[in-house]
N, C-alpha and C positions, 0 to 999 in steps of 0.2 A: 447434421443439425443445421436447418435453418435457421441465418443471422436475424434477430428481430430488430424490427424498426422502433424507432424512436416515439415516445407518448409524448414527450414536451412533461416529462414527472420533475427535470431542473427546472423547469423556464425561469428566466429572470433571477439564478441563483449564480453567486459569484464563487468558482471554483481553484483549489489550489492544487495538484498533484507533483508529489514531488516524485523521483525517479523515473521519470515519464516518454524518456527517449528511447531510441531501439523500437524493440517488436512483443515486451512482453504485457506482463498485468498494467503494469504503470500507462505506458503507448493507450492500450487501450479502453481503460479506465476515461485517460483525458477525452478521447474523440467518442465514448460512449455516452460523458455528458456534456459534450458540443451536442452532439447528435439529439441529446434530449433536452435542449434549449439553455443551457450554460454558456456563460461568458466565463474562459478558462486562460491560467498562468500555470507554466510547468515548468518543474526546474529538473537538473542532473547535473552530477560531475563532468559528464562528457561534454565540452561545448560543440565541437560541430555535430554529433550526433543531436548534440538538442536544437539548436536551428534549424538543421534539415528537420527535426520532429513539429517542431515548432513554426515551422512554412508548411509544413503538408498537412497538419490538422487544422490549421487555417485558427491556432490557439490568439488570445489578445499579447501574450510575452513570455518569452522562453529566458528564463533567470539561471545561470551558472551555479549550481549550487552543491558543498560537498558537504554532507550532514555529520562527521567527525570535527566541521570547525564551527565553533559557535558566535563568530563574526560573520562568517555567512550565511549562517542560519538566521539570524537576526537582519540581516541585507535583504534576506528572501522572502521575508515576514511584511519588512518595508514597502520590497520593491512591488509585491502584487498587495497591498493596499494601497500602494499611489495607481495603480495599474486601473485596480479594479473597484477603488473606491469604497472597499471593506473586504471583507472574507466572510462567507455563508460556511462553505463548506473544506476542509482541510482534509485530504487524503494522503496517507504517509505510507508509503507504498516502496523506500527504499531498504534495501535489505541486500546482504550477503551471504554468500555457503561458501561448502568448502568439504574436501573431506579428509579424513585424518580420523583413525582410532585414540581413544583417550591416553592411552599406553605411550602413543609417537606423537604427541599433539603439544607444541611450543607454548611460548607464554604469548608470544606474538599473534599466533594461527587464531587461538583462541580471544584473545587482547581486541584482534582485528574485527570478528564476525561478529564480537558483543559491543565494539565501537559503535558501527557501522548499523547493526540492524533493531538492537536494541535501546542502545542510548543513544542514538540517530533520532529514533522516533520522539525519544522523552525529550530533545530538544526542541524540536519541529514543534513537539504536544506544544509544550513548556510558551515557545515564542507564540504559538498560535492561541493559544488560550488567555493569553493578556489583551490582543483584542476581542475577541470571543464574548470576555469578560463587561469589556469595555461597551459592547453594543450589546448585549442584554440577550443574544440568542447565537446559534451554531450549532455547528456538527462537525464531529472528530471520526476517521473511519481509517483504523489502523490494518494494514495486512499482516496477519501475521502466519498462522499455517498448521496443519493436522501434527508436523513434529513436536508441535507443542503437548499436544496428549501422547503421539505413539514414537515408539521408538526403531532406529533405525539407526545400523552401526555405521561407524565413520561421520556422522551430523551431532556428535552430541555437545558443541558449542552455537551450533544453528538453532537445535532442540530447547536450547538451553534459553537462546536469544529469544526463541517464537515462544516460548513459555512464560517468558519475564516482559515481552511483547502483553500477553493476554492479562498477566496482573496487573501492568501498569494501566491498563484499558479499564478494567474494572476499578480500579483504587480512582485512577481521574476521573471515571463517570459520577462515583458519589460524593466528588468534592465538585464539579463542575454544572449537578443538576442546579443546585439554588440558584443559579444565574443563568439557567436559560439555555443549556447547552446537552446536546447529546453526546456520548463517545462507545464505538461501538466498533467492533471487528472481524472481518472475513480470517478464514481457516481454507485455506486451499488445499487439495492434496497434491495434486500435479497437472498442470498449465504446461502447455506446449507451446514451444516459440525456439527460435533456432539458438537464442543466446544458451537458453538451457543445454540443447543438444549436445554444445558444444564443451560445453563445460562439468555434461555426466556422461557416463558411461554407458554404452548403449544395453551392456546388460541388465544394469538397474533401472534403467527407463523401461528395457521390457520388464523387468522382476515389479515395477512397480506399476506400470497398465496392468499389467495380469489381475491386480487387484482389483482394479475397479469394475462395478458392477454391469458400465456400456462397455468393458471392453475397450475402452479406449481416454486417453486425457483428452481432460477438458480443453475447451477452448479461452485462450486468453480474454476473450470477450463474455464468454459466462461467466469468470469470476467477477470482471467489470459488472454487468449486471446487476450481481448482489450488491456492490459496492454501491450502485447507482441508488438501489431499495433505501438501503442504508442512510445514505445519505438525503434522499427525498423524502418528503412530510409525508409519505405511506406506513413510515417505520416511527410514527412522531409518539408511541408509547415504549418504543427501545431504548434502554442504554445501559451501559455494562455486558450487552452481549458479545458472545463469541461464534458466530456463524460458520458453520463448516459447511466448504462450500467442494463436495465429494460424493462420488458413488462408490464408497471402499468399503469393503465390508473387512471383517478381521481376520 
């Protein structure tokens, strides 16, 4: 699959991606809307990973940010409205897995992945939507994932997370339409990038390409894409969706 070039569909739109360092959705999410005329802020827990992300996308400020604390998340909200001078558009792109059967699965294991990916997001919503609010227009663009509908053993606190991801998406869009604001979300099914790699198993990577209909996962840059739709006045009659962004049949 050739990489597409850039329409200029952000220009002149102020952008926020949080988990945005490394090599996966979040990385490429940020430099797909530089690439499409965004002036961009990206945050992570990792700091030198986000510098070095944050120098090579050639972003406006790479912010420190761990979405389980909500004095950071309120820092983060800060720092790229002093940065950027408001916020158009908020992509909340961090998240956790994990795996473990329900059978063997802690209060922690599971405490953790619903922290981190699920009420991760609802803060980020939460912070970003007071200004949102405050200027009369935006866009909300949650990642959340196909575990949300289908099931798949050993993730059912991820399942869980990307499920309560999708309600919280749709409950904030019909509180958030009267002022001005869209919120809306990608469903990926499987995104390749090394961090993944590393942290599944190579049988389930193959057990789960097999599914897909090219034969092969997606590219971290095709779920950016949809993100990018998403977030651009092309999508200015969406909100409350859930975008699956997959060739899996069942």
């Amino acid at each position: 699959m050739d990489y597409v070039p850039g329409h200029n569909l952000l220009e002149g739109k102020r952008v926020l991606v949080t988990a945005a360092a490394g090599t996966g959705i979040g990385y490429a999410t940020a430099q797909r809307c530089i690439e499409e005329g965004a002036t961009v802020v990206i945050s992570d827990s990792h700091e030198r990973r986000l510098t070095k992300a944050a120098d090579d996308l050639g972003a406006a400020a790479g912010v420190v940010c761990d979405v389980t604390d909500e004095p950071q998340v309120a820092q983060l909200i800060e720092s790229a409205v002093a940065t950027l001078g408001g916020i158009d558009v908020m992509v909340n792109n961090a998240g956790l897995g994990g795996t473990a059967n329900v059978v063997d699965m802690t209060d922690e294991q599971w405490t953790k992945v619903l922290d981190v990916t699920l009420t991760g997001t609802f803060r980020c919503m939460r912070a970003a939507l007071k200004v949102l609010q405050a200027q009369g227009r935006g866009v909300v663009v949650n990642n959340a994932s196909v575990l949300g509908w289908r099931a798949q053993a050993g993730s059912a606190h991820y399942a869980a997370a990307k499920a309560g991801v999708m309600a919280l998406t749709r409950c904030a869009a019909i509180e958030a339409a009267p002022f001005g604001i869209r919120i809306n979300a990608v469903a990926p099914s499987i995104a390749m990038h090394p961090f993944l790699a590393k942290v599944t198993t190579d049988e389930l990577l193959e057990e789960l390409t097999s599914r897909e209909a090219f034969g092969r996962a997606a590219e971290p840059w095709e779920v950016a894409n949809v993100i990018v739709f998403l977030a651009s006045d092309y999508s200015s009659y969406m909100t409350g969706e859930i975008v699956s962004v997959s060739s899996q049949h069942p």
